[in-house]
N, C-alpha and C positions, 0 to 999 in steps of 0.2 A: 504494500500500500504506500502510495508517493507521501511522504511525510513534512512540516513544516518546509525543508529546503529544497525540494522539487516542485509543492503548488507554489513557494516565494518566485522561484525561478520561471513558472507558466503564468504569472502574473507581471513578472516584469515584465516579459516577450506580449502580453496581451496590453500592458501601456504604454508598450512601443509601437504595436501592431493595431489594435481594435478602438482605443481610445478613441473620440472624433468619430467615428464610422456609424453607419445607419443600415440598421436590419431591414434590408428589402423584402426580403422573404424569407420562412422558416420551414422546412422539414421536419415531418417524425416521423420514425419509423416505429422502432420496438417501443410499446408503450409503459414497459416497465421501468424504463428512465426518467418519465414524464408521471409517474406512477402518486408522487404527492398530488396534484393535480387533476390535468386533463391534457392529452397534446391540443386541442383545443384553446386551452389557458395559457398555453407555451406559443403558440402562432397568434392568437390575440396580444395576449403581453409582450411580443418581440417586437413585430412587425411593421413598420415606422418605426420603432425608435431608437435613438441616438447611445451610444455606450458615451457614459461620460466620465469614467474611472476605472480603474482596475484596482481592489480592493483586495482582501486577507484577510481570516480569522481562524487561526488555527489552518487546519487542513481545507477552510473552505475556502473556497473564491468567491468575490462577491462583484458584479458589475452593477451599479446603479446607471438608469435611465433617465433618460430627461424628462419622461413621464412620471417622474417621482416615483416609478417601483423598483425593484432590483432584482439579478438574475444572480441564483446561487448555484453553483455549478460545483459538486463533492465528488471525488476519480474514486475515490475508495479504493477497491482492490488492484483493477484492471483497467480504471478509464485515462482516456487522454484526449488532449485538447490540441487540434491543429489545424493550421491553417493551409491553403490551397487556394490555387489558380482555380477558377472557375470551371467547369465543364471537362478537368480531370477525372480520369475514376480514381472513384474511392477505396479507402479500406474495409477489409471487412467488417462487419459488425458496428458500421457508421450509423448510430440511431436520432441524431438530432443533426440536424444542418443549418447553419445560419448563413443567408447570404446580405455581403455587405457590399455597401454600393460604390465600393473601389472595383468590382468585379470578382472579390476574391468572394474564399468562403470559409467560414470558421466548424471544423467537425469535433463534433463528440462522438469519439470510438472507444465502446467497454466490451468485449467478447465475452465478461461474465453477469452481466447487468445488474452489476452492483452501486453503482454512480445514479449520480440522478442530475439533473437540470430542473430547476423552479422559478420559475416567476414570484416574487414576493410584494408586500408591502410593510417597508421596513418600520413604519411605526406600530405595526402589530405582528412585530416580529415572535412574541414570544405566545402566542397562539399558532402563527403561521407555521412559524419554524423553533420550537421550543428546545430545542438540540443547542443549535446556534445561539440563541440567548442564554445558556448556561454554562458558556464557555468560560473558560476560564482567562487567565492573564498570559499577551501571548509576548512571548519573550522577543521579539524582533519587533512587530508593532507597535506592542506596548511600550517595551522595556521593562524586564525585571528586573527589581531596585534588590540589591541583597537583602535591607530592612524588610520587603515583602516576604522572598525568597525564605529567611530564617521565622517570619510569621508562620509561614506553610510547614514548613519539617518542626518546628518546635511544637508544633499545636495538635501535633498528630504522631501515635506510632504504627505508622506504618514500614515497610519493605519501602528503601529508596528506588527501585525497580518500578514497584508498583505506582510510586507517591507520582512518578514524574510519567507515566502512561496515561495520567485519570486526568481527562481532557477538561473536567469541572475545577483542575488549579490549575495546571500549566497547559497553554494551547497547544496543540502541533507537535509534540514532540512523541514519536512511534518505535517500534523495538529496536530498529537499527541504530538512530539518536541516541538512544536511552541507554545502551551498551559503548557506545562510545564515550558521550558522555562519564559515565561513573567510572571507565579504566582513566581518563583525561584525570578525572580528581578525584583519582586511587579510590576510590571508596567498594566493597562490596555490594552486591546488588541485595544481598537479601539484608544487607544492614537496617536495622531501624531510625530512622528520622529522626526520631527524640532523642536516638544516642549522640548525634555531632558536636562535633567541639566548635566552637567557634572558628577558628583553623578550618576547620574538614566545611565549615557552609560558607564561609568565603571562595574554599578553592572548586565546590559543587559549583557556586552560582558563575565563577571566571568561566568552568569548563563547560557551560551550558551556551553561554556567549560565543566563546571561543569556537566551540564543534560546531554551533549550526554558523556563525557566517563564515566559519573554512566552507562548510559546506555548499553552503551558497554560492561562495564564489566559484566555486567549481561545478556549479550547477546541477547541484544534488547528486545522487547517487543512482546509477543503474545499473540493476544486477542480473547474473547469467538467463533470467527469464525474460530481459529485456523489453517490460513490461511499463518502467515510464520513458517517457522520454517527454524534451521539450515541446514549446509549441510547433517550433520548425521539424520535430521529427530528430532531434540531434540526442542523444544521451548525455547523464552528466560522466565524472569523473574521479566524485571522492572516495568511488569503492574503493579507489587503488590508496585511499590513505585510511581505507579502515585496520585500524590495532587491533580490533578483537573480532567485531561482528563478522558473521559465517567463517571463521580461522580456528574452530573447533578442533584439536590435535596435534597444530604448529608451537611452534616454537614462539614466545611472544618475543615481538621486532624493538618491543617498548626496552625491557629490560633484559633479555638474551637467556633469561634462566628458566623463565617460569612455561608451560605450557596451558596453550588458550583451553579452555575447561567448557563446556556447553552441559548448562543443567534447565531445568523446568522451574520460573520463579511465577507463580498469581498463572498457571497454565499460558505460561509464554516462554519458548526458548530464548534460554538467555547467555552471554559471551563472556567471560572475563577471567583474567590473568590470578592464580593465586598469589603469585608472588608479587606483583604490581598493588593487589587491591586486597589488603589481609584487614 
């Protein structure tokens, strides 16, 4: 599933790309995409109107309209967002089409139909879309201030594994993040929250910072299922700077001693160094 540093990255390309542009026309196809809704609701609510941002929230992307609604577009497993010359063929399993009046056309392709596209109205976001309104603080849009950061692990004992998956306190951040993350600031994954020392939540929150905008920069991460990619269809790069995640049996690159360990933490496969993160 594309995580905060690959929808950051299909977000920048869409306000470089679709910003300014005008949905002439909308496609559906597979109506389980459109499935909050109606494809109906999704060709009414496109249709004219102007993309006037490329927005972020956690894993979702949010485009607001000039008609005052917004289009919330979530890849989850298998979906991706890309763009095209007009009157190309498409990929398979292309179930929403939006054509823009440069000529191009923007696709949503999920092969597992797991993603959705929705037309919203964002002042009753939290009937509409009550998911998205319980999001929690998203560390690149928002900024997570450490003072927040040590609010959240001190006030709870939970698994730091788990603490930073639960989309209700940190946005965005998914198994692959969340294993780099905690080797970056040595911590264990099944550690408890309430145990850190002051030391261990300063160097948590640096390494929360640090990992997603290496990642970003490098345009998130695409791995041997090559299952995201950007808007243009390009992959990113920071698999090749992952320390732990899927290196289940190597040798870790971190510190040369330890060997990368893959256990099951909150029924999630999880990565990390014994000797790096005791």
């Amino acid at each position: 599933m594309p995580e905060l540093p690959e929808v950051e990255t299909v977000r920048r390309g869409l306000a470089r790309f679709a910003v300014g542009r005008r949905v002439t026309q909308v496609e559906v196809g597979r109506l389980r995409t459109v499935r909050r809704t109606s494809a109906q609701a999704i060709i009414d609510g496109l249709t004219g109107a102007t993309i006037v941002a490329a927005n972020r929230r956690g894993k979702y992307l949010l485009l607001p309209l000039d008609t005052g609604d917004e289009v919330m577009i979530h890849l989850r497993m298998t979906g991706k967002l890309l763009v095209s010359a007009g009157g190309l063929p498409r990929p398979l399993h292309t179930h929403v089409v939006m054509h823009l009046d440069d000529g191009n056309e923007m696709l949503f392709v999920d092969p597992r139909t797991f993603g959705e596209v929705v037309v919203f109205d964002p002042t009753n976001v939290a009937v509409e879309l009550p998911e998205l309104a319980r999001l929690g603080i998203d560390p690149v849009a928002d900024g997570l201030t450490l003072p927040q950061l040590r609010h959240l692990v001190r006030s709870r004992n939970r698994g730091l594994k788990q603490l930073l998956l639960d989309q209700h306190l940190i946005a965005g951040i998914g198994n692959i993040y969340a294993d780099e993350i905690l080797h970056k600031a040595r911590l264990r994954p099944e550690r408890l929250s309430s145990s850190l020392a002051p030391r261990s939540e300063a160097m948590l929150h640096r390494a929360i910072h640090d990992v997603l905008v290496a990642a970003i920069v490098s345009g998130g991460s695409t791995l041997r299922d090559n299952q995201y990619v950007d808007l243009f269809g390009d992959g990113g790069s920071y698999q090749e700077d992952h320390r732990v995640y899927g290196r289940a049996g190597e040798r870790c690159i971190t510190c040369g001693r330890g060997w990368v360990r893959r256990i099951i933490v909150g029924q999630r496969s999880t990565h990390f160094c014994p000797i790096c993160q005791r």
